[in-house]
Residue frames relative to the residue before (quaternion, step in Angstrom):
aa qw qx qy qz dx dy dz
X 1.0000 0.0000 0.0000 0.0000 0.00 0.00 0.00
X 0.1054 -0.7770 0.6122 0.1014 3.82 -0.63 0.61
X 0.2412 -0.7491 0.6151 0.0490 3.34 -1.20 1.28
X 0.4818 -0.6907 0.4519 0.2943 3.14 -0.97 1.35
X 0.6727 -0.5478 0.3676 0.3351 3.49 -1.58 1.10
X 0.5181 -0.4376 0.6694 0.3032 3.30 -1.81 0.02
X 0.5868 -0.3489 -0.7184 -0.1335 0.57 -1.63 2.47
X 0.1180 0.7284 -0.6004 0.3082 2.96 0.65 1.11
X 0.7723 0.3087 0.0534 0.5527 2.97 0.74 -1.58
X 0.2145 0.8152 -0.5234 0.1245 3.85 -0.11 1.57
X 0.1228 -0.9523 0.2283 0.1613 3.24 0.16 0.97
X 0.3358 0.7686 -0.3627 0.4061 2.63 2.10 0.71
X 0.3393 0.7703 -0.4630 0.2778 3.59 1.86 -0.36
X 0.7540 0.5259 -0.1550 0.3618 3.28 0.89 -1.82
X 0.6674 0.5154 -0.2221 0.4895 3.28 1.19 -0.30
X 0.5751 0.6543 -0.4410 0.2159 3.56 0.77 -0.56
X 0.7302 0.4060 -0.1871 0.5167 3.76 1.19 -0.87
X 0.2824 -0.7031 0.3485 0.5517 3.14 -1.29 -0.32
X 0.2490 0.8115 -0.3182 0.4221 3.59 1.69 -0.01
X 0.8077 0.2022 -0.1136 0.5420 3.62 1.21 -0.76
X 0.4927 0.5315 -0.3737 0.5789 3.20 1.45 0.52
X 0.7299 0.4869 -0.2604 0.4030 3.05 0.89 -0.24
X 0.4995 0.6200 -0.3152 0.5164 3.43 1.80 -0.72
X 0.9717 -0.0610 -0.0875 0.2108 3.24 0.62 -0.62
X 0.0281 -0.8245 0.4750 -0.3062 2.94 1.66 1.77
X 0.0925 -0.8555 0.5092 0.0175 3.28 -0.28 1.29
X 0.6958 0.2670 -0.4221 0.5162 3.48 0.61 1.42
X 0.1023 -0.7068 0.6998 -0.0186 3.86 -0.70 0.77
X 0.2409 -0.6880 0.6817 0.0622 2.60 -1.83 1.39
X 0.1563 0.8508 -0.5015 -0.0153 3.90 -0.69 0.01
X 0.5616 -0.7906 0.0812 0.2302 3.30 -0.64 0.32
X 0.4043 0.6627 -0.4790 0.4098 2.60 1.29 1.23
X 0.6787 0.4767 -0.3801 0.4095 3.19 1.27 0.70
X 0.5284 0.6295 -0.4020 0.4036 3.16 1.33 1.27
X 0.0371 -0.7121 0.6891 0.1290 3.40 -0.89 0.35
X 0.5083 -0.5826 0.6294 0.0781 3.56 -1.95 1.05
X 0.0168 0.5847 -0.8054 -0.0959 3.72 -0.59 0.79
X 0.1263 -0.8014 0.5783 -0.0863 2.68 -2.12 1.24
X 0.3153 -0.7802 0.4822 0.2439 3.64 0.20 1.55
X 0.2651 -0.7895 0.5510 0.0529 3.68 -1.14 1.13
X 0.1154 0.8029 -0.5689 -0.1357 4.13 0.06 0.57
X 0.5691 -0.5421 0.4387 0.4356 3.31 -1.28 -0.71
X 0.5146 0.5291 -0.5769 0.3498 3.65 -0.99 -0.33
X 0.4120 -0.5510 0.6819 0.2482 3.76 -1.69 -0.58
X 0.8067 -0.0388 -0.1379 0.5734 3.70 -1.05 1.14
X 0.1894 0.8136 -0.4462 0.3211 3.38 1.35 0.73
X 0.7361 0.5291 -0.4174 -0.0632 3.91 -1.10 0.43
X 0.2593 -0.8404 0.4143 0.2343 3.54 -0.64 0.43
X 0.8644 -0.2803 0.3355 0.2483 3.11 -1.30 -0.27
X 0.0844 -0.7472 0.6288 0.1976 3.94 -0.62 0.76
X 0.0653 -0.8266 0.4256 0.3624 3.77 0.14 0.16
X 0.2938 0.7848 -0.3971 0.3742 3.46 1.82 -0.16
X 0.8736 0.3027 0.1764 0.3377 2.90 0.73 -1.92
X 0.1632 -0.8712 0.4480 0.1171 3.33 1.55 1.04
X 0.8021 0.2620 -0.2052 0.4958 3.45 -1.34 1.00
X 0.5847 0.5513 -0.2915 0.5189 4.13 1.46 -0.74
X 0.0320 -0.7508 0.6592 0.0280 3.48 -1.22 0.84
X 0.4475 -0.6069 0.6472 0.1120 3.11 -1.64 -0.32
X 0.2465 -0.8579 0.4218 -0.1590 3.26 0.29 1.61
X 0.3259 -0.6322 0.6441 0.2815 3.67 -0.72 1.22
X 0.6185 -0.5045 0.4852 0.3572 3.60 -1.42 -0.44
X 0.7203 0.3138 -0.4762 0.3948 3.28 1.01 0.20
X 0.5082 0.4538 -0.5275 0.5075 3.44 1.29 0.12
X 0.4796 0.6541 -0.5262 0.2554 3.89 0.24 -0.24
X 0.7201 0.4574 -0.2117 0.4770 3.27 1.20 -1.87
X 0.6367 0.4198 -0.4434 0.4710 3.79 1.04 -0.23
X 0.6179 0.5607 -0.4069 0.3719 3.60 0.85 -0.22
X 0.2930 0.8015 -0.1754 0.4908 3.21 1.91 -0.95
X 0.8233 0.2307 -0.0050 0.5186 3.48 0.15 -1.65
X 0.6334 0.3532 -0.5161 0.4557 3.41 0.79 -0.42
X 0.4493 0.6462 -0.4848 0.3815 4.05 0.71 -0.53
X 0.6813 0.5729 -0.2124 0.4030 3.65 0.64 -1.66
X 0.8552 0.3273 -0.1148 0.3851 3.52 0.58 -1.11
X 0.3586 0.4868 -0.4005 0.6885 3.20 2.48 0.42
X 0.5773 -0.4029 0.6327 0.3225 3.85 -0.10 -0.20
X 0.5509 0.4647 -0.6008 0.3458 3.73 -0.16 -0.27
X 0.3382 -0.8291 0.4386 0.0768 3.06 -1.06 1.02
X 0.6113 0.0431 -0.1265 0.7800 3.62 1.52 0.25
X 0.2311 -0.5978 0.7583 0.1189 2.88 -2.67 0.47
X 0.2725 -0.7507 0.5518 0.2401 3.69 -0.99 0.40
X 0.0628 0.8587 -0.4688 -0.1974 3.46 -0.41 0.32
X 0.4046 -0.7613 0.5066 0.0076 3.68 -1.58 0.89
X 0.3653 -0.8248 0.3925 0.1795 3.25 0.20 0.87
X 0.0155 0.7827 -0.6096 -0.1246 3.99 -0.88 0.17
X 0.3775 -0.8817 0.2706 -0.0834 2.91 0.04 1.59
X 0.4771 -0.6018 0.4595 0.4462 3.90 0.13 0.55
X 0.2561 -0.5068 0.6993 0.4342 4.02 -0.92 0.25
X 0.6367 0.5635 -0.4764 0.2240 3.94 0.16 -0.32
X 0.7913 0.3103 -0.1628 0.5011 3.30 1.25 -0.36
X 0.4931 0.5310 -0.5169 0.4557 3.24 1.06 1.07
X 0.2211 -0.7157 0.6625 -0.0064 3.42 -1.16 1.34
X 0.5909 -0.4875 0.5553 0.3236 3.24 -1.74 0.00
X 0.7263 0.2180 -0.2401 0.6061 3.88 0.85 0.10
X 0.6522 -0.6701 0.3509 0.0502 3.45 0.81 1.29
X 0.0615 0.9592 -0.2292 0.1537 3.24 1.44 0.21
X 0.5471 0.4131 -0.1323 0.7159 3.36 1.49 -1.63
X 0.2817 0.6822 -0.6353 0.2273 3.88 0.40 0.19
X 0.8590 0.1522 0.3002 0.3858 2.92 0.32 -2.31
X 0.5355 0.5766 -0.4814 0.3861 2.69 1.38 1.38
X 0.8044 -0.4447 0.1945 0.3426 3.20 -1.45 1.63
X 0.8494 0.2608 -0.1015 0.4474 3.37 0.67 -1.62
X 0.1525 0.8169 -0.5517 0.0707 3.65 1.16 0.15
X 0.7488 -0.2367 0.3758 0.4920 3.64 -1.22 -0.41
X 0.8144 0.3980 -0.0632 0.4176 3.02 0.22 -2.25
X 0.7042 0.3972 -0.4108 0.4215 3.62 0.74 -0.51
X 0.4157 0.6841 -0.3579 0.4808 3.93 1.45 -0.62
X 0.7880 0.3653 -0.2026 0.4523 3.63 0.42 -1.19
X 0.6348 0.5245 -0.3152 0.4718 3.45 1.25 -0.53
X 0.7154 0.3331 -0.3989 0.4671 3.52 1.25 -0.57
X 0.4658 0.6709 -0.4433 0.3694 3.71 1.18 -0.42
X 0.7990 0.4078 -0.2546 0.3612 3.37 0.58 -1.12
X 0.5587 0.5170 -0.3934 0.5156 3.67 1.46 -0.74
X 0.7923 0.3299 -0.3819 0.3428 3.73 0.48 -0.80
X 0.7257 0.3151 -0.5547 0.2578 3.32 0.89 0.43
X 0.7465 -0.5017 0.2112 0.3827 3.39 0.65 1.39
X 0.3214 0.6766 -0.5590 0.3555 4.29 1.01 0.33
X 0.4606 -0.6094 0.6346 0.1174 3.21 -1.33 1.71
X 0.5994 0.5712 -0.4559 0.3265 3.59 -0.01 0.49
X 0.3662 -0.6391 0.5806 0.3469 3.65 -1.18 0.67
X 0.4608 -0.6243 0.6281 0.0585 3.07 -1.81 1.30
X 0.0356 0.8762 -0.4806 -0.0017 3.62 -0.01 0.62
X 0.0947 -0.9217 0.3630 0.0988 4.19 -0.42 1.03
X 0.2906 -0.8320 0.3668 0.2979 3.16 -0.77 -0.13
X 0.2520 -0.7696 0.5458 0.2151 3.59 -0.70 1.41
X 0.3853 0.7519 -0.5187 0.1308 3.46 -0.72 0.85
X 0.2952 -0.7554 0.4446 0.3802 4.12 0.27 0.63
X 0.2541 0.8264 -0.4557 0.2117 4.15 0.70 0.26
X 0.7234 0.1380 -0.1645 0.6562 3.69 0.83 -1.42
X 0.7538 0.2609 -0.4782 0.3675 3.85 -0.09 0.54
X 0.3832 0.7240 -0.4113 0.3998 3.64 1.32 0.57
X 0.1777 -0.6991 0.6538 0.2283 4.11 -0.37 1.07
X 0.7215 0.4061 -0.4476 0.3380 4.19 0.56 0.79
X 0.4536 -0.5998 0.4764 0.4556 3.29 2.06 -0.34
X 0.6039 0.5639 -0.4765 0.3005 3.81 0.39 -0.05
X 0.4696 -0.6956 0.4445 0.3131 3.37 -1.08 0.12
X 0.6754 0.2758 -0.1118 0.6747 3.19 1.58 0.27
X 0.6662 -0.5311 0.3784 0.3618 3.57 -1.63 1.18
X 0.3613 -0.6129 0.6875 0.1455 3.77 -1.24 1.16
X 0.2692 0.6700 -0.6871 0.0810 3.28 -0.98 0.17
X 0.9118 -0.2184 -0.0099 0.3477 3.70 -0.70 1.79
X 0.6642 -0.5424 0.0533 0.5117 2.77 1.87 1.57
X 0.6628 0.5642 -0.3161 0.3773 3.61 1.27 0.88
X 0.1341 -0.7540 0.5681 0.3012 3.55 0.15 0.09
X 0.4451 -0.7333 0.5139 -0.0003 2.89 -1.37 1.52
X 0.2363 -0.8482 0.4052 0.2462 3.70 -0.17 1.18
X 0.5769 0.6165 -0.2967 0.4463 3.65 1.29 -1.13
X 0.7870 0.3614 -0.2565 0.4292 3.68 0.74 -1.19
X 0.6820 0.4334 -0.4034 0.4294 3.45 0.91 -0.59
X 0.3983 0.6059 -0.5514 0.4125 4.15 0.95 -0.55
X 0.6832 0.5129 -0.3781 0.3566 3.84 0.59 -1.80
X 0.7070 0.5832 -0.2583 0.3055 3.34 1.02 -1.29
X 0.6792 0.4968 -0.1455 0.5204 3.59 1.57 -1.25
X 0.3210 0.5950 -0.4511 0.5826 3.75 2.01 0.37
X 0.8805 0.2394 -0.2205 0.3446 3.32 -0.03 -0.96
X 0.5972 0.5775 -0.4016 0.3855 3.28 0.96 -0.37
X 0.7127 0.3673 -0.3135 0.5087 3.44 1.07 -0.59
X 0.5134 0.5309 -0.5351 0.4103 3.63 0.77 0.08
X 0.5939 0.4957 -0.4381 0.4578 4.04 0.94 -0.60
X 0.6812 0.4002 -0.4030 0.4620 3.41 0.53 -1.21
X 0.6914 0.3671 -0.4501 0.4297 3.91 -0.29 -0.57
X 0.7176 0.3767 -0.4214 0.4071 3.88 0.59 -0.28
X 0.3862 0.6862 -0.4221 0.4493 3.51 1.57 -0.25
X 0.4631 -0.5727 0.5621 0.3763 3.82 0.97 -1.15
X 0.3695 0.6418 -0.6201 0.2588 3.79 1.11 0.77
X 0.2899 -0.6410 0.6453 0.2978 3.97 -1.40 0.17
X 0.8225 0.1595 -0.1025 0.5363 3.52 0.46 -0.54
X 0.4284 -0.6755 0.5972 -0.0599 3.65 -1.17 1.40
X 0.0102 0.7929 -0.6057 0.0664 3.80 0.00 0.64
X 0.0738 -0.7549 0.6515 -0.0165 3.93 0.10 0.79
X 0.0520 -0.9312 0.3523 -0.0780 3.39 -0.32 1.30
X 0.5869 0.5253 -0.3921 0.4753 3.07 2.02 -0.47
X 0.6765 -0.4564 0.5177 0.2569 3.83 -0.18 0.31
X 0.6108 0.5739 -0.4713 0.2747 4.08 0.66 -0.71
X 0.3709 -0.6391 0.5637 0.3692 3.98 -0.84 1.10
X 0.7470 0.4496 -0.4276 0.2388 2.46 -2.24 1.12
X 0.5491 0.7336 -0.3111 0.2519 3.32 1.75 -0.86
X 0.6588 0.6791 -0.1436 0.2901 2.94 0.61 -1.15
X 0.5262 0.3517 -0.2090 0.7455 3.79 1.43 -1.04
X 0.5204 0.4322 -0.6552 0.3364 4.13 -0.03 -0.66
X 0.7576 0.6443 -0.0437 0.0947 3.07 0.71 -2.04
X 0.5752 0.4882 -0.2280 0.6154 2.68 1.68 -1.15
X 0.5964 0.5665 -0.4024 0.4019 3.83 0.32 -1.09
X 0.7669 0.4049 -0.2319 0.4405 3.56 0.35 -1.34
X 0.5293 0.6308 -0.4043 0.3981 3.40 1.14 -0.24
X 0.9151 0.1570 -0.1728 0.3288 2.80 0.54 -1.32
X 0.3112 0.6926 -0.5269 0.3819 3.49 1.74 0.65
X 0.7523 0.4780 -0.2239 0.3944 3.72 0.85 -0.90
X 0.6942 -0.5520 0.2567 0.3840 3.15 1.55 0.13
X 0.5913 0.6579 -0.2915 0.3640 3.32 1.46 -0.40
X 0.0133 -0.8739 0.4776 -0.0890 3.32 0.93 0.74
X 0.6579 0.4849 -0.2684 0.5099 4.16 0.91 -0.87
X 0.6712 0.5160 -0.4157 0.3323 3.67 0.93 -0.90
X 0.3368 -0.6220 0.6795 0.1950 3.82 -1.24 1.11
X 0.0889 -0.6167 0.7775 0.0860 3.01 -2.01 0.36
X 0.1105 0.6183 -0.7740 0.0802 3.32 -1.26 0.84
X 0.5165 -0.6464 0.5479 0.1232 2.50 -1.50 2.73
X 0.3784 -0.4189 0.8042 0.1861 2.63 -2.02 -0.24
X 0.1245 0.8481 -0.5061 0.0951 3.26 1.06 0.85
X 0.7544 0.0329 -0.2097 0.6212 4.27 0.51 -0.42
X 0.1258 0.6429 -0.7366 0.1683 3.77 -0.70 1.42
X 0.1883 -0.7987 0.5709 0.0254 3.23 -0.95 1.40
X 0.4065 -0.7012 0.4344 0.3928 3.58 -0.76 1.08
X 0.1906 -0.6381 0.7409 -0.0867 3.91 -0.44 1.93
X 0.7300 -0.4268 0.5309 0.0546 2.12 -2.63 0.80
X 0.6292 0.5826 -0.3088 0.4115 3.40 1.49 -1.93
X 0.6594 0.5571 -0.4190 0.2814 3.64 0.29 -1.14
X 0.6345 0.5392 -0.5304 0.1594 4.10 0.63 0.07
X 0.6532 0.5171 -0.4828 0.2698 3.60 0.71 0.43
X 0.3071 0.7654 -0.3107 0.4726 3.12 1.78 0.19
X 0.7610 0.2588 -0.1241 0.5818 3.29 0.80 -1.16
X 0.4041 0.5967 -0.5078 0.4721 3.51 1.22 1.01
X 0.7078 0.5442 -0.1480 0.4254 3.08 1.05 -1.42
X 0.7150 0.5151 -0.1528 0.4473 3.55 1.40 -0.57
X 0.2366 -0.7816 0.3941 0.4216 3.02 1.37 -0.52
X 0.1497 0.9200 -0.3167 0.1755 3.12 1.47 0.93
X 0.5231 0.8200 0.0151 0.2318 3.25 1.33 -1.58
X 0.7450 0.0557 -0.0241 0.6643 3.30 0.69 -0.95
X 0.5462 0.4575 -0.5493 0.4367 3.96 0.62 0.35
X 0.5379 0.5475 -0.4018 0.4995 4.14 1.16 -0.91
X 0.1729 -0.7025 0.6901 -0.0175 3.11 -1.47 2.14
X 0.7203 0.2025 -0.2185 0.6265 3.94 -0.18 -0.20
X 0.6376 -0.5061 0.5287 0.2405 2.97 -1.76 -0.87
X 0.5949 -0.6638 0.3092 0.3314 3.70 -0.71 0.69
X 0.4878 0.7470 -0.3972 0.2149 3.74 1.43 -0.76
X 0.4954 0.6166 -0.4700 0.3918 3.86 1.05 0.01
X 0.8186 0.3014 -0.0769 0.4829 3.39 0.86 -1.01
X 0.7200 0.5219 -0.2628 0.3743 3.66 1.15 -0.94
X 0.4622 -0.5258 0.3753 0.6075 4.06 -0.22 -0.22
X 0.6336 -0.3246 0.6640 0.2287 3.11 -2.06 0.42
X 0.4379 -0.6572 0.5365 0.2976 4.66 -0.62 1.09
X 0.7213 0.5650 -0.2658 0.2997 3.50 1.11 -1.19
X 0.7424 0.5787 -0.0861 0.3264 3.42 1.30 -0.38
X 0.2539 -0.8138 0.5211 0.0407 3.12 -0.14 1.17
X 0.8553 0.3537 -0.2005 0.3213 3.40 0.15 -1.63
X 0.5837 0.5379 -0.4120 0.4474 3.58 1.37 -0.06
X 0.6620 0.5783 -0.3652 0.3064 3.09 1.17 -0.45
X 0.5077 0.5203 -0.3999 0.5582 3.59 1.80 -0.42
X 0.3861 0.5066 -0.5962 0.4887 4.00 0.68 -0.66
X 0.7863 0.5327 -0.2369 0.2045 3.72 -0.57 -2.03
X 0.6266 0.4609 -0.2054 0.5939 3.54 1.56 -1.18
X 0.8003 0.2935 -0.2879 0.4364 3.72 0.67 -0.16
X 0.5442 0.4628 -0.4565 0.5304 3.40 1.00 0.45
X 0.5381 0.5637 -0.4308 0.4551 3.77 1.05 -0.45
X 0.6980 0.5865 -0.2177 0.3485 3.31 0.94 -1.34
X 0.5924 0.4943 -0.2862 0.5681 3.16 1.25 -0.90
X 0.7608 0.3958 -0.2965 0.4202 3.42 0.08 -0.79
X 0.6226 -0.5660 0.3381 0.4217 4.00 0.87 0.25
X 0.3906 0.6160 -0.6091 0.3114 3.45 0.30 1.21
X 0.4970 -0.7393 0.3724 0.2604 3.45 -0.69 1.36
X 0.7721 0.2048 0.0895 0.5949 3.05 1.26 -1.82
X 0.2941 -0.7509 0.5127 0.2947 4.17 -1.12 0.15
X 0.2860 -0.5820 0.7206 0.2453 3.82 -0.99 -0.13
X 0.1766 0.6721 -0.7023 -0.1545 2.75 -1.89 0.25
X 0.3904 -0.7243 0.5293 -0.2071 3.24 -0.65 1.69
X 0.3433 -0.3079 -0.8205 0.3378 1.63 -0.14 2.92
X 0.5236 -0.4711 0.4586 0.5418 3.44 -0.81 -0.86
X 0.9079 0.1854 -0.1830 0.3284 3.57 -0.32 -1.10
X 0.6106 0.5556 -0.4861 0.2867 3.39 0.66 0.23
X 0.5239 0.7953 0.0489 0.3012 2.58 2.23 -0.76
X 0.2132 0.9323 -0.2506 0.1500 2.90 2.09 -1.12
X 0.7541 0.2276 -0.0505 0.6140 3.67 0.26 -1.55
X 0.5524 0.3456 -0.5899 0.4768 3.91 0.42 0.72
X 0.4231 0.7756 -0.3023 0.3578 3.29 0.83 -0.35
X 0.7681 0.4232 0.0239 0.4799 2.76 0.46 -2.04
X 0.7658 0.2909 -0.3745 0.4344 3.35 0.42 -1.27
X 0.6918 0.4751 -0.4217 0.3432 4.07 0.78 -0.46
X 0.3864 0.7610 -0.3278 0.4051 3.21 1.29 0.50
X 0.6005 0.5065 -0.0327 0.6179 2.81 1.12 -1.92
X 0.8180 0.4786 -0.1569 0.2778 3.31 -0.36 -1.43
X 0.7290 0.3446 -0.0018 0.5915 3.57 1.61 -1.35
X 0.0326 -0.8421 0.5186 0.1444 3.55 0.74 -1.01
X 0.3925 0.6965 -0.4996 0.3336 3.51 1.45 0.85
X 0.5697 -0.5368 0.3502 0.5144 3.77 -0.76 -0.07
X 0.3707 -0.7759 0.4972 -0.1156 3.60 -0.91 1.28
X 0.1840 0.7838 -0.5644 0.1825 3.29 -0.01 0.84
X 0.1321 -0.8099 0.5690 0.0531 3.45 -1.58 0.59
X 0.5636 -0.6566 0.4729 0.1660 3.42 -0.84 0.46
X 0.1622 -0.7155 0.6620 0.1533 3.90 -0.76 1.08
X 0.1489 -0.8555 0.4349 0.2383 3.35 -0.16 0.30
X 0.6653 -0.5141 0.2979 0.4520 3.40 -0.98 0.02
X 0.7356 0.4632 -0.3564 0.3426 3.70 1.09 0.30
X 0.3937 0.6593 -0.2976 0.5672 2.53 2.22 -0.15
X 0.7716 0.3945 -0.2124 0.4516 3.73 0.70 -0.80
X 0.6438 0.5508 -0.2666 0.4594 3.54 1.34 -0.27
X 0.4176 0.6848 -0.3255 0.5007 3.25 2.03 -0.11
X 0.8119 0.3176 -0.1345 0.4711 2.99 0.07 -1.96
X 0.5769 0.6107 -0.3706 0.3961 4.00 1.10 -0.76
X 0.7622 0.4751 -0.2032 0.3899 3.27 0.83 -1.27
X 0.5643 0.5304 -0.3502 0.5269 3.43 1.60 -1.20
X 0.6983 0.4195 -0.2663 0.5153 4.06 0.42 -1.07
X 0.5361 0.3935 -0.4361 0.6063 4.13 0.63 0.37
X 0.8933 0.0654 -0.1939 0.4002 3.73 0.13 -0.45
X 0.7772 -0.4600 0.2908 0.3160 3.37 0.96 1.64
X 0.7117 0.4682 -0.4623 0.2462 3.14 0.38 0.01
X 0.6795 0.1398 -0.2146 0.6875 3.95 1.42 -0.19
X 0.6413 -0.5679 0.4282 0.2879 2.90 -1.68 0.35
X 0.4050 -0.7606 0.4209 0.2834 3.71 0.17 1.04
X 0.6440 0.4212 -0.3529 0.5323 3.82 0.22 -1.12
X 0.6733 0.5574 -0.2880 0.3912 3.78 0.34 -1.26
X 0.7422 0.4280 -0.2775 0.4347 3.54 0.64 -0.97
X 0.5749 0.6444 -0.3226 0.3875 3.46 1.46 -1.39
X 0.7663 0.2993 -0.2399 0.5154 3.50 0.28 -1.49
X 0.6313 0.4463 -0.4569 0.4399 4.11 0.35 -0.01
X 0.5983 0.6343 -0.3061 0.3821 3.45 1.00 -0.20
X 0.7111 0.3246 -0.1034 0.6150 3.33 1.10 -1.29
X 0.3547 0.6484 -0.3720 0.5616 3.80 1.77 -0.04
X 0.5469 0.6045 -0.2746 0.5100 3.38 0.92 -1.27
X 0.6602 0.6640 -0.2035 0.2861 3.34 -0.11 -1.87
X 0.7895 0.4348 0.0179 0.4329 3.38 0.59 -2.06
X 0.5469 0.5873 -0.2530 0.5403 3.52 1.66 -1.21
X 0.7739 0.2849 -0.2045 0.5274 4.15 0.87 -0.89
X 0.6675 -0.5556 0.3159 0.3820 3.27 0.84 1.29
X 0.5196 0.4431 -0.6632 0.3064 4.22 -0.02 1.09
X 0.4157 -0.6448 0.6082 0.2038 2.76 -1.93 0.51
X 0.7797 -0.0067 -0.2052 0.5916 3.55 0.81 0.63
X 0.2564 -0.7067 0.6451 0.1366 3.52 -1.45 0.10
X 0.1253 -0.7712 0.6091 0.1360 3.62 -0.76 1.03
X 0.0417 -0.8258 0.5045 -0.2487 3.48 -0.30 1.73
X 0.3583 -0.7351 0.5401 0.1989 3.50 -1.19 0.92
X 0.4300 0.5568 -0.4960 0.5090 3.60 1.13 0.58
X 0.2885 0.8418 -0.4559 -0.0164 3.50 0.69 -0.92
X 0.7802 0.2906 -0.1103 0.5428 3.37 0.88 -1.79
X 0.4092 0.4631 -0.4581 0.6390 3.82 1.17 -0.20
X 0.8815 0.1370 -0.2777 0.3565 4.10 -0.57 0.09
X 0.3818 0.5526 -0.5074 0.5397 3.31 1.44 0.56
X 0.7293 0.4537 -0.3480 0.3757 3.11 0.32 -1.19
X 0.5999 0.5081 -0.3266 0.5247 3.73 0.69 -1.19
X 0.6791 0.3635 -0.3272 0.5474 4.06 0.41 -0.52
X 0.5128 0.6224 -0.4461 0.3881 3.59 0.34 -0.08
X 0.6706 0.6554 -0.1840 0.2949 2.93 0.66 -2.03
């Protein structure tokens, strides 16, 4: 295409207003492309403090379901929820995985029964009921892919009988995904989505996360057996088409911004729905920089998740969520 010279051609025309900036801003963010992760404790009118995670709490289940509704009546169109877990009831076989009444499955039935129009979205990973922090079964300093897949069967069968819509399988172990999907739909669960975590790289960003989990001090090595390698790109399309094949509806990619061009290229490359993940170090950046003045907070938030939409997702799962609903509302 050839563009006529300067000054014929000023492309500062488009820019002079905001009325014409706006005509032809060729990416839009709104809020239906957000989803709310939500930390789940125990107690009632129950929550404290992330300190990782300025502005982040920890939510009994009945504040969850009001948090739930306030999501609903912003438009946000799902919540994820994350369990914090008693150290008393983490085991080396991970038990509390896949039990009925766990935290996460409690909040999932609290919130369906009190009737909120919103999708309920979980995570299947053995991390916050793990006494090593892995996301998979340790056994003599290994994490075991064959036994823990068995383990991440059952945990998502509770959560989809709990009344989850969307399955997030998060620990990376090969193979999950077809266990999952099969057993799904032998049991009947035929409606329940999953969207992999299909390229999660083993990042720096993810330690306030594992504040929020009570994750942290039980985690003995490092995740790099099972998570991606930062340098890689092209295994990670290998990872997004074997997920696909095996019955994942939707992909993650995990983090978000460093991430940008995985994004993009599984966009491009797949044209399946494509979501990514701000994590919690990603949000403790921009939170912490905007708390001590040094960037504009609103300004970064919505150019961030601006960001997001520009490399080709259709949603972003972000702890700004109801801070940029609200600002998109407006």
């Amino acid at each position: 295409m050839s563009l006529a010279p300067y000054p014929a051609a000023r492309f500062r025309r488009l820019r002079a207003t905001p009325s014409l900036r706006a005509l032809h801003r060729e990416t839009r963010l709104g809020v239906e492309d957000l989803i709310w992760p939500l930390f789940v404790r125990d107690g009632d009118n129950e929550r404290d403090a992330v300190p990782s995670m300025p502005g982040v709490e920890r939510l009994s289940i009945d504040l969850i379901v009001e948090a739930a509704r306030e999501a609903a009546l912003l438009g946000i169109p799902a919540i994820c929820l994350f369990p914090y877990t008693d150290v008393s009831l983490k085991t080396e076989a991970c038990e509390e995985a896949w039990n009925p009444h766990n935290l996460c499955n409690r909040a999932v039935r609290a919130i369906r029964e009190a009737g909120i129009e919103i999708a309920v979205m979980t995570d299947v990973a053995l991390d916050p009921y793990n006494a090593n922090g892995h996301d998979g079964i340790v056994r003599a300093g290994i994490i075991l892919n064959d036994e823990s897949v068995a383990a991440l069967v059952r945990m998502a069968l509770a959560q989809a009988e709990a009344g989850a819509d969307i399955l997030g399988p998060s620990d990376m172990m090969d193979g999950r995904i077809g266990a999952i999907r099969a057993a799904l739909e032998a049991e009947g669960h035929t409606h329940v989505t999953i969207m992999s975590y299909a390229a999660k790289y083993a990042s720096a960003f993810y330690g306030p996360f594992r504040d929020a989990v009570g994750a942290s001090g039980a985690l003995t090595g490092d995740k790099k057996t099972y998570q991606m390698d930062p340098g890689n790109s092209d295994e990670a399309m290998r990872l997004i088409a074997r997920d696909l094949s095996e019955g994942a509806d939707m992909v993650m990619v995990k983090p978000g911004m460093p991430y940008l061009d995985i994004c993009r290229r599984t966009k491009t490359e797949f044209g399946v729905p494509t979501y990514a993940y701000q994590v919690s170090g990603e949000y403790a950046m921009l939170r912490g920089a905007a708390d001590h003045g040094w960037v504009d907070g609103t300004a970064v938030m919505m150019e961030s998740l601006t960001a997001f939409k520009r490399a080709g997702c259709d949603g972003i799962l972000t702890y700004f969520a109801p801070e940029a609903a609200r600002l998109l509302n407006a």
